[in-house]
N, CA, C and O atoms as a GROMACS GRO file, in nm:
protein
  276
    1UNK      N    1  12.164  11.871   9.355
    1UNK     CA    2  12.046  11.948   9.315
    1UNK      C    3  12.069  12.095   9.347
    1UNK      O    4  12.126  12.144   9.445
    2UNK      N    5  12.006  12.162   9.235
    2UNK     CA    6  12.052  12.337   9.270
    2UNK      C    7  11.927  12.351   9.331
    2UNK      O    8  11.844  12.261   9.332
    3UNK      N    9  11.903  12.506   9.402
    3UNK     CA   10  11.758  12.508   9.430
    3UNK      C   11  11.750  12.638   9.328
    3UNK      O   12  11.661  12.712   9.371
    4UNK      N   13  11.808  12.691   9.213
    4UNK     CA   14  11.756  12.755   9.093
    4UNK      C   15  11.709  12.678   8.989
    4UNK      O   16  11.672  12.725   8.882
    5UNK      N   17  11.708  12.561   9.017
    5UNK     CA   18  11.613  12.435   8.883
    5UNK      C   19  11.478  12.527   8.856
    5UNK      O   20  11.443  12.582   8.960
    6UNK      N   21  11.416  12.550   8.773
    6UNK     CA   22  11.319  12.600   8.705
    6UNK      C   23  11.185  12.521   8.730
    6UNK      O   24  11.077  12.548   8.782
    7UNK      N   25  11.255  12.380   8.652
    7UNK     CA   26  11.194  12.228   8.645
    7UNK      C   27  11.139  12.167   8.762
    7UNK      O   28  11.226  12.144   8.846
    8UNK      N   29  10.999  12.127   8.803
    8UNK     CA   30  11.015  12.070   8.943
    8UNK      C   31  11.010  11.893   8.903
    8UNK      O   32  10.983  11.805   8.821
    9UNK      N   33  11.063  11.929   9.040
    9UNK     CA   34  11.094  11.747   9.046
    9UNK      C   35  10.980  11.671   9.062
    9UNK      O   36  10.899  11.694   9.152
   10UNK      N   37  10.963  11.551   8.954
   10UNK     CA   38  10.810  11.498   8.989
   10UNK      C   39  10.832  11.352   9.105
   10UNK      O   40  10.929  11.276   9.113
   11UNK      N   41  10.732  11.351   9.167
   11UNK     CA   42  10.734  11.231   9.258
   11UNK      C   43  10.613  11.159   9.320
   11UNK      O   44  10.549  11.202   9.416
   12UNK      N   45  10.599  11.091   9.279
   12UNK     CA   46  10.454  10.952   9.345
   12UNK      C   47  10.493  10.929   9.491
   12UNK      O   48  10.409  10.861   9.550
   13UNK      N   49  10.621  10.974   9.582
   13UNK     CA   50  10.628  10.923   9.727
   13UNK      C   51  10.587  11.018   9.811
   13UNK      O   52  10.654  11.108   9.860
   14UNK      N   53  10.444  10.990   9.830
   14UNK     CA   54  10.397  11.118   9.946
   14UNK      C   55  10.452  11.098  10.069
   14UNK      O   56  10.477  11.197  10.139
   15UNK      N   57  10.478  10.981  10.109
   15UNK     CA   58  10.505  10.958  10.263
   15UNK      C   59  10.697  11.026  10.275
   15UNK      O   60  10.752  11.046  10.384
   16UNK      N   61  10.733  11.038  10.204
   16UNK     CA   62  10.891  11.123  10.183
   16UNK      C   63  10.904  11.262  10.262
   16UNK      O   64  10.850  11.370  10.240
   17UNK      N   65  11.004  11.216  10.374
   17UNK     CA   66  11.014  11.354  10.472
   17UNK      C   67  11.085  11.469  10.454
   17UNK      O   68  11.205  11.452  10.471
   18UNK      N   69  11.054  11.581  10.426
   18UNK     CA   70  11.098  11.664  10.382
   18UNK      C   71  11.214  11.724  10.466
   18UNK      O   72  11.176  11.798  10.558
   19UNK      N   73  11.353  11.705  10.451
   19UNK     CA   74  11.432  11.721  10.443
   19UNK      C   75  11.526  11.855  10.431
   19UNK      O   76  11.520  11.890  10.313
   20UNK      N   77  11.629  11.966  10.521
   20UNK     CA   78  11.691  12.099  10.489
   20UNK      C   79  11.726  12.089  10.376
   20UNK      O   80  11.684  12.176  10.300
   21UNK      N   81  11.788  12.015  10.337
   21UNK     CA   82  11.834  11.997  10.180
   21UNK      C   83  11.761  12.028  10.082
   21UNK      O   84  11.791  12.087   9.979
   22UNK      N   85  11.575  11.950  10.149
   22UNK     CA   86  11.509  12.005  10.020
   22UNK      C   87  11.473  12.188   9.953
   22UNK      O   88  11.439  12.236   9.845
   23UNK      N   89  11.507  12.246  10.099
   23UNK     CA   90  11.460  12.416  10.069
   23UNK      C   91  11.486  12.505   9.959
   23UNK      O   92  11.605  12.528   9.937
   24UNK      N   93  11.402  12.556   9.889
   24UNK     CA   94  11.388  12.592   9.765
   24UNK      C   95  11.370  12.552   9.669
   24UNK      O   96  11.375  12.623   9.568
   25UNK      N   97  11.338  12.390   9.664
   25UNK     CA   98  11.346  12.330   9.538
   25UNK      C   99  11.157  12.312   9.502
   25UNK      O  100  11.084  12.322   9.601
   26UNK      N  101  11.097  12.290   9.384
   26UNK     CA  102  10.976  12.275   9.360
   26UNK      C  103  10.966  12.118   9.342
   26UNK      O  104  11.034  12.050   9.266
   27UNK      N  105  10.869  12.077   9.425
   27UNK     CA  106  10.852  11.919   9.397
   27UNK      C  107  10.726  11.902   9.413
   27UNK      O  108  10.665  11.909   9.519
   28UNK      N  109  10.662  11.864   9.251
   28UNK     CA  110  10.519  11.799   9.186
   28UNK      C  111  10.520  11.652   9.286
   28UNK      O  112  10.586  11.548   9.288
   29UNK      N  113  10.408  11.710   9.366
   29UNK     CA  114  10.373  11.525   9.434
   29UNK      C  115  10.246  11.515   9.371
   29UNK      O  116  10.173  11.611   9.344
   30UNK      N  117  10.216  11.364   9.342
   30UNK     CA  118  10.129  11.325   9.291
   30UNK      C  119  10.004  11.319   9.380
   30UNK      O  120  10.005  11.246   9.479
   31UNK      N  121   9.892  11.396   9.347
   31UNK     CA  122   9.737  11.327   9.442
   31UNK      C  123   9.684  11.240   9.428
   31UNK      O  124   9.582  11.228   9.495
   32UNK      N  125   9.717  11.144   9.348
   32UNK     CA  126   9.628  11.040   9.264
   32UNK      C  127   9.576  11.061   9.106
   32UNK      O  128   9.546  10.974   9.023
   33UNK      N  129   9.576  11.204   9.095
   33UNK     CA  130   9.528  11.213   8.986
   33UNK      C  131   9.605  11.325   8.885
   33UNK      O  132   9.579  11.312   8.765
   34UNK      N  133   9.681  11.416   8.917
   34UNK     CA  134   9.790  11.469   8.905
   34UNK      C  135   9.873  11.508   8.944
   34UNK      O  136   9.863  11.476   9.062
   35UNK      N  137  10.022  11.599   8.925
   35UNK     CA  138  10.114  11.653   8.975
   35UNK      C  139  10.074  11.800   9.004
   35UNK      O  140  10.033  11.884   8.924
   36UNK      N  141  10.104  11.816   9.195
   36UNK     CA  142  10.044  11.937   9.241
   36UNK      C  143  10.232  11.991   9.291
   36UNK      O  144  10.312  11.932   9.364
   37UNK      N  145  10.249  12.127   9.215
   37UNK     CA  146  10.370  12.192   9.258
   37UNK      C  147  10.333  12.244   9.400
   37UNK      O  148  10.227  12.298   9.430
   38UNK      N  149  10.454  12.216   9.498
   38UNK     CA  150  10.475  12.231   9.614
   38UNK      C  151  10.635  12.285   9.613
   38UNK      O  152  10.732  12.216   9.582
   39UNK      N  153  10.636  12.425   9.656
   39UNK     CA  154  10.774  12.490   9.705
   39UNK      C  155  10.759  12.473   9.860
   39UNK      O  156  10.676  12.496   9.948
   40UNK      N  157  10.931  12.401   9.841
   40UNK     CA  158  10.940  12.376   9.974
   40UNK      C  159  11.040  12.500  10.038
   40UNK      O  160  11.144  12.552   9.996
   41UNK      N  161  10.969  12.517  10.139
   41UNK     CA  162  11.018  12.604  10.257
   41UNK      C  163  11.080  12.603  10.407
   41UNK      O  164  10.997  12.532  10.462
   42UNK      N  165  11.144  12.626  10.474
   42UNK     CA  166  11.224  12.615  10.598
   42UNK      C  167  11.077  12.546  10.727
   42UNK      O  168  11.084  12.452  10.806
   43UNK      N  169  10.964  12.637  10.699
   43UNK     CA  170  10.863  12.564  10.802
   43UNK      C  171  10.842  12.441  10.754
   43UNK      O  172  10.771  12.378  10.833
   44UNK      N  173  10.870  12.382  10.664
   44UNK     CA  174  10.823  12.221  10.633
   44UNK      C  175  10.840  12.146  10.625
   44UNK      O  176  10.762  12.062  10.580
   45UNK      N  177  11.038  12.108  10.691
   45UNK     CA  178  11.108  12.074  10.759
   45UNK      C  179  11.043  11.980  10.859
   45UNK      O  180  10.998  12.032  10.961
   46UNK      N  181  11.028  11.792  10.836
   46UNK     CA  182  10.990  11.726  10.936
   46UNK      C  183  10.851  11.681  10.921
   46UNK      O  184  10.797  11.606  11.003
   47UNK      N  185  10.789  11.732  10.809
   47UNK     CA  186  10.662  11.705  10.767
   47UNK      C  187  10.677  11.612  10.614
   47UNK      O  188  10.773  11.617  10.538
   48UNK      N  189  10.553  11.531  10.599
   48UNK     CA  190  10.596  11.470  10.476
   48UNK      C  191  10.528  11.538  10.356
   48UNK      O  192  10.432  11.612  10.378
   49UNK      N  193  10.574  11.515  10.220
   49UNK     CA  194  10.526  11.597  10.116
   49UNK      C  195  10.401  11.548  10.095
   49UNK      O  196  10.369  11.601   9.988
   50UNK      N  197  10.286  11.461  10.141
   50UNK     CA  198  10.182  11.427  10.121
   50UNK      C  199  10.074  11.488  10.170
   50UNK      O  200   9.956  11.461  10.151
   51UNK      N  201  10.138  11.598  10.253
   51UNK     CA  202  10.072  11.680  10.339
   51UNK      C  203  10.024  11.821  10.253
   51UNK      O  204   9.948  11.912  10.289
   52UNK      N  205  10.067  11.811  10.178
   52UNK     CA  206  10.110  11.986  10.085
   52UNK      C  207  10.032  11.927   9.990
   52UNK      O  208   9.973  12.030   9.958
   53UNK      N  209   9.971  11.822   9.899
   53UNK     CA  210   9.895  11.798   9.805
   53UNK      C  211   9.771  11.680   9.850
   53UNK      O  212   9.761  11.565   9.892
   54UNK      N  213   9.695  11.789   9.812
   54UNK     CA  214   9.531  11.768   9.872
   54UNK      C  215   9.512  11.630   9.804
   54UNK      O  216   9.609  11.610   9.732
   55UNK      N  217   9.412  11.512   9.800
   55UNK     CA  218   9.356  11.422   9.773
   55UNK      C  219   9.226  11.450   9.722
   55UNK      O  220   9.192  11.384   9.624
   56UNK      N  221   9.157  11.524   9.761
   56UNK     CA  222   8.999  11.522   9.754
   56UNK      C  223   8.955  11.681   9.763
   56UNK      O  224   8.992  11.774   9.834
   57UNK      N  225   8.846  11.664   9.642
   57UNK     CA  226   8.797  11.803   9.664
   57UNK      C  227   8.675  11.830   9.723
   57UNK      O  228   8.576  11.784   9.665
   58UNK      N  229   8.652  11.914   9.856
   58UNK     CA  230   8.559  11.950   9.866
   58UNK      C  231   8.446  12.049   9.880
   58UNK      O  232   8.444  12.125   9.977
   59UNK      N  233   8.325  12.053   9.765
   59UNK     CA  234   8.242  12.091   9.714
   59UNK      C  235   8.119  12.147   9.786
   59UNK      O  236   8.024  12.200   9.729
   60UNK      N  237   8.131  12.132   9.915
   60UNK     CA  238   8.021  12.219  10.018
   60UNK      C  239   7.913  12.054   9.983
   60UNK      O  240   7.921  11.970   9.893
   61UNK      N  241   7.845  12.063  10.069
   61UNK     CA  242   7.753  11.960  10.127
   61UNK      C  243   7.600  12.032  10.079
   61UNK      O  244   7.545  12.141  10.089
   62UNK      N  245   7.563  11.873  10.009
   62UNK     CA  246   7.429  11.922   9.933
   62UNK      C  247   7.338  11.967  10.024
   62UNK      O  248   7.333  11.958  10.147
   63UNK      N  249   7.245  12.030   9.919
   63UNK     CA  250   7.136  12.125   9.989
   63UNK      C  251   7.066  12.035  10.014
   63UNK      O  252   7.064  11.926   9.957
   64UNK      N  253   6.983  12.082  10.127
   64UNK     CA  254   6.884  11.997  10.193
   64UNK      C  255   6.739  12.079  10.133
   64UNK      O  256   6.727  12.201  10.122
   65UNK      N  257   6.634  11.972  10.099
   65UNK     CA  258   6.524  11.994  10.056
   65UNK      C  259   6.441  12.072  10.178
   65UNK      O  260   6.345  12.148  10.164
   66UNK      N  261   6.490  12.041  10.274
   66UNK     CA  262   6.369  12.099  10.389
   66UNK      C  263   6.388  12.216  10.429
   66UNK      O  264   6.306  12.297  10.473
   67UNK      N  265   6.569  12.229  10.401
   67UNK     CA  266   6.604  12.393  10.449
   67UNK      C  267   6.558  12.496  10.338
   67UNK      O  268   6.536  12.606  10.388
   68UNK      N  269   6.531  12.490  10.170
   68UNK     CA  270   6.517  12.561  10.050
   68UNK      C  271   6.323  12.600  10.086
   68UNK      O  272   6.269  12.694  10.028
   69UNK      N  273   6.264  12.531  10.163
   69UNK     CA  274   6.164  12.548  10.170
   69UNK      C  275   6.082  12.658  10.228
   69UNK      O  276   5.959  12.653  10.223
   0.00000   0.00000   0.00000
């Protein structure tokens, strides 16, 4: 693998430890619902790529009727 690939590498294995080898390369991990590009970097070394693509979005916590009052 070069780390001038353009192309990122796609992958469904979030639990996959990121690796020196991987540095510089772009790798699409899947959230469940699409491919989120993640450039990997020297700090991320030892961490897994499931960590770098979010699961869930969150939207701030509904308003409360008693506080609008």
């Amino acid at each position: 693998m070069e780390s001038g690939d353009k192309k990122p590498i796609k992958t469904w294995s979030r639990r996959s430890m990121i690796i020196p080898s991987m540095i510089g390369l772009t790798i699409a991990v899947h959230n469940g619902r699409q491919h989120v590009p993640v450039y990997v970097s020297d700090e991320m070394i030892g961490h897994k790529l499931g960590e770098f693509a979010p699961t869930r979005t969150y939207r701030g916590h509904a308003a409360d009727k008693k506080a609008k009052k």
